[in-house]
N, C-alpha and C positions, 0 to 999 in steps of 0.2 A: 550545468554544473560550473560553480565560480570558481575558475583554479586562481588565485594567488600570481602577482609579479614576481619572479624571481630575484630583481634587483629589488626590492624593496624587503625581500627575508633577508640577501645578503648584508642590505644596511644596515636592517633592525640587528641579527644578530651580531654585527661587528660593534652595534653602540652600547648594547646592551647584554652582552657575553656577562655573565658574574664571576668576573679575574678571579673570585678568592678560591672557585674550584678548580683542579685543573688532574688531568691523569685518573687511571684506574682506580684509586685505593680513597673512596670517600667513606668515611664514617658521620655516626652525628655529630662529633665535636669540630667538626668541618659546616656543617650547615647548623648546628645551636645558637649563633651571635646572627648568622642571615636571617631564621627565622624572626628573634629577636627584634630584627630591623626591622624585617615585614610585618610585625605585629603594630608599628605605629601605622600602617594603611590598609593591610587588610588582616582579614578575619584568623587569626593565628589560635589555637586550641592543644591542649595534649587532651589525646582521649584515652589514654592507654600507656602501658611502660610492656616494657619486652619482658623475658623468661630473666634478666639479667640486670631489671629496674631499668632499663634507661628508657627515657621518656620516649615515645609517640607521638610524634605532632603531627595533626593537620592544616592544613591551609584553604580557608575558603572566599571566594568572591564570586560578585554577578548578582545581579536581580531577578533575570530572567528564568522564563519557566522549563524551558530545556534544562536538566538534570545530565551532568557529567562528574564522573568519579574517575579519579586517575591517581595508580599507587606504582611506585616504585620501588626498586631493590627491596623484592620479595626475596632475591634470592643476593643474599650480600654482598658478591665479589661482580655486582651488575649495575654499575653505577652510571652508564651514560644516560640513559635515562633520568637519571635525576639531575645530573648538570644540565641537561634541556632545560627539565623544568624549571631550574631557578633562573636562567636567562629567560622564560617564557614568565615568570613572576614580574623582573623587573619590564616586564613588556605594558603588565596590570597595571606597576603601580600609577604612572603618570602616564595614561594612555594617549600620545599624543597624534596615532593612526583612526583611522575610522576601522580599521579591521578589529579592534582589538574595543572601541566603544563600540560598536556592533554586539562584540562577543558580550560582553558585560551587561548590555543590555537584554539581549536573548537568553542567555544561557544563566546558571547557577551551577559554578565549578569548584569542587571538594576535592584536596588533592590532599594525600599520604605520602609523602617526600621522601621517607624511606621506613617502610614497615619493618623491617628487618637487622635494626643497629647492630645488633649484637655479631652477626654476621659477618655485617659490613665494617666491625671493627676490628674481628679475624679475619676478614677479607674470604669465606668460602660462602659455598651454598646457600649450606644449611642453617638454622636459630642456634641458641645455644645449646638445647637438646639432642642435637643431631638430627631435626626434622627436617625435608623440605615440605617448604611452606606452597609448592607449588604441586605438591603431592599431598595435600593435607588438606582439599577441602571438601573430602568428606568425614571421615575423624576427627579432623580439627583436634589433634591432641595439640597444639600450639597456640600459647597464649595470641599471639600474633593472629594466629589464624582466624581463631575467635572473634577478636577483634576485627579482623576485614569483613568479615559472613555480617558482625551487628552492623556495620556502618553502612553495609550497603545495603539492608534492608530498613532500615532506616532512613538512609536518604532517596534512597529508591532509586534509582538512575536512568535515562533512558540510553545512556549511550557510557561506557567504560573504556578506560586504557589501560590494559596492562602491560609494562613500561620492562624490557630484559636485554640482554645482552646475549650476542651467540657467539659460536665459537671463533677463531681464524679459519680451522678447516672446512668451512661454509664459501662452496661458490654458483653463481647463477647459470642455471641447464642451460646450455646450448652456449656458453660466452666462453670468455677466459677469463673472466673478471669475477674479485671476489665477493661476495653477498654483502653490503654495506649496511642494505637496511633490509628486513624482512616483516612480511606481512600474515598474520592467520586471523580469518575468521573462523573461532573455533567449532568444532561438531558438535550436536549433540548429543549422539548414541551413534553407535557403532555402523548404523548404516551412510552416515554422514549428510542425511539428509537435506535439501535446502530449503528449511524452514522462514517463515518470516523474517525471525528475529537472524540469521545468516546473511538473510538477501541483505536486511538494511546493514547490519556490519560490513560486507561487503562494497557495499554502495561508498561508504565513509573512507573505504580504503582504498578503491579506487580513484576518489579522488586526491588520495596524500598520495599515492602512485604516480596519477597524470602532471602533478607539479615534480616529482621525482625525478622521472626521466627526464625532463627538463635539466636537469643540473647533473646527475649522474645517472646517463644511459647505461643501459644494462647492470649496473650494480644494485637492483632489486630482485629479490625472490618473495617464495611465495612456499610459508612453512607446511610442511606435513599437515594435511587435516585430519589425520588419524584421531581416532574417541581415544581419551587417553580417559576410564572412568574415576581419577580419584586427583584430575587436575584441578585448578581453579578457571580457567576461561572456560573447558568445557560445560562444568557444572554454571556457573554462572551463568553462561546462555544455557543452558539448559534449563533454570527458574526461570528465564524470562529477561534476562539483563543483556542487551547487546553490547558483547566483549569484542575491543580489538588489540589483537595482541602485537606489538613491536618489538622486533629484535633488532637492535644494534650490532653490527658486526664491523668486517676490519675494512678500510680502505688503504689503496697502495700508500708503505712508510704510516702509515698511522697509528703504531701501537699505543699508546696514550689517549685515543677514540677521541679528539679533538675534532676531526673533523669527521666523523658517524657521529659526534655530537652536534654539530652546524646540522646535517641533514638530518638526524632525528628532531631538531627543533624547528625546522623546516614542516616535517609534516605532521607534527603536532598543532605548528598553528593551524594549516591548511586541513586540516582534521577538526577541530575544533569549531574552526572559522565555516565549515561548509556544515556542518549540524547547526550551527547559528542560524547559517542562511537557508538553508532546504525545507521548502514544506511538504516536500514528501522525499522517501531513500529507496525507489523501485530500480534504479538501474543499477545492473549488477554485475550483468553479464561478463565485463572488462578484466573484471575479479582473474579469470580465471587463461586470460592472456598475459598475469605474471609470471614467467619460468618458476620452476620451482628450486628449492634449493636440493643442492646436490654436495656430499662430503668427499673434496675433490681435491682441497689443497692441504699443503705440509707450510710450515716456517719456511723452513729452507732443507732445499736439497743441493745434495752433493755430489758431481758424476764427474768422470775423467774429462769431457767436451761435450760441447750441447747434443750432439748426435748417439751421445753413450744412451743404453737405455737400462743399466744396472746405475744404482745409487747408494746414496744413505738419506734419507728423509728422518728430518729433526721437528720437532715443535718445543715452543716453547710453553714452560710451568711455571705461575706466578707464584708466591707465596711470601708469606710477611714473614722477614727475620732481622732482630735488632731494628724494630721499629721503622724498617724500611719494605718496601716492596720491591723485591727481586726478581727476574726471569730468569730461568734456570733448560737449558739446551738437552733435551731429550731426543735419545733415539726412537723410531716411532718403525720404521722400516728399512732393513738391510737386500738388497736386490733389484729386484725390478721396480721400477719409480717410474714409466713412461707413459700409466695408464695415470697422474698425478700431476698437478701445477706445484710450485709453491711462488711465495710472496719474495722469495729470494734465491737465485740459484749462484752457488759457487762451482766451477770448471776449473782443475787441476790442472792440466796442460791447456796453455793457452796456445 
């Protein structure tokens, strides 16, 4: 298994970050003039418009016969993922790594930069209907939804990314640290089977894991494999499409996911770059020496001195007002907080 230099993702993504994104609240008119750009070197296409007319664009490059599809903010207010991907764009355009001519030559990569504008221009969930889109693929009452089921029967894929965001209260079993990035190879039916197409999803994520830990020990987990039947990764591997799913989550002081955006781009390449290179995905096993994820942390809590074991435990709520994006200090728990971390503790008596 070929893990990736670390100093060489940290370089790439310091030279090739795309400044124009930055923080939680990306819509399309945020990445419309990027795509634009990228249309003079690679394959830029609208295949679709949302519930709400706003266009749909993909983005395609590669020659090679390796089939990867990768969509982001399905679910709108879940943007680090797609700031990856456009620092992972400008990686394409003038490839001046062998990792990245490697990928281009093996592989053939169709990405969906954000299926879900409408969303992502309310900044929540759901489409404009009130669907999620990530409970919608079997109904598919969502124009969006529709649209993902055609493209990836149509491009066929052998390997997918589906690209999310998770919560702050997301921390990794056994640590103190909070879940940065997380991993699911999803199930296929309720018995959780480990099918083929599992092991090699699997395989792919263990190796965006093994460069992980490298840069940030212990801020991996490993999501729920529970059959959820009316999800989109599950059903996807369930046709036959090896899905892997990433969540972004929070790192210490990180609310603007700047850096779970450095490490989500991190193992995208190193994801990508190892289905390039791999002529077969049977090692699996490692998969399942990720902790898992556990909801364990608050924002901030609040106790008389660190030894108190009553509190008040806060999180914070984003939501767009006056054309801004705001977080907003909710109480979440009055009492006992001792069985709980949070990202910030404030102590009364000092």
């Amino acid at each position: 298994m070929d893990i990736l230099e670390t100093s060489l993702l940290k370089t790439l993504f310091t030279s090739k970050k795309e400044i124009n994104l930055f923080g939680k609240w990306i819509h399309y008119n945020h990445i419309s003039p990027l795509l634009e750009k990228l249309s003079n070197t690679l394959e830029v296409n609208q295949i679709g418009v949302s519930e709400n007319k706003v266009p749909i664009q993909s983005v395609k490059f590669g020659t090679g016969s390796k089939k990867i599809l990768i969509w982001t903010q399905m679910h709108g207010n879940e943007s680090t993922g797609t700031k990856a991907l456009f620092d992972f764009f400008n990686c394409v355009i003038n490839p001046s790594e062998t990792i990245f001519e490697t990928i281009l030559k093996e592989c053939t990569v169709l990405c969906v930069p954000m299926l879900n504008p409408d969303g992502s221009l309310n900044y929540t969930r759901v489409n404009a209907n009130n669907v999620d889109l990530n409970r919608d693929a079997v109904a598919r009452k969502a124009k969006e939804s529709r649209l993902l089921r055609k493209i990836l029967e149509s491009f066929d894929p052998q390997f997918s990314f589906n690209m999310h965001d998770q919560r702050t209260i997301f921390g990794v079993e056994g640590t103190d640290k909070p879940a940065t990035i997380s991993f699911l190879a999803p199930s296929e039916e309720k018995t959780r089977a480990l099918t083929r197409g599992r092991k090699e999803t699997m395989n792919v994520i263990v190796a965006m894991n093994s460069l992980l830990q490298q840069v940030i020990p212990n801020h991996v987990g490993r999501y729920t494999d529970e059959f959820y039947p009316t999800a989109t990764g599950d059903n996807f591997q369930k046709l036959g499409y090896n899905t892997v799913l990433i969540e972004a989550g929070h790192y210490p002081g990180d609310y603007d996911r700047e850096e779970a955006r450095k490490f989500n781009f991190f193992a995208l390449v190193q994801g990508i770059h190892h289905i390039a290179t791999a002529n077969e995905f049977n090692e699996y096993e490692a998969y399942f020496d990720i902790p898992n994820n556990q909801k364990n942390f608050f924002d901030v809590i609040v106790k008389d001195s660190e030894s108190s074991i009553t509190g008040v435990a806060y999180q914070f709520v984003d939501k767009v007002e006056d054309s801004q994006l705001k977080s907003e200090k909710t109480i979440e728990i009055k009492g006992d907080v001792s069985s709980y971390l949070a990202h910030e503790y404030v102590f009364l008596k000092k």
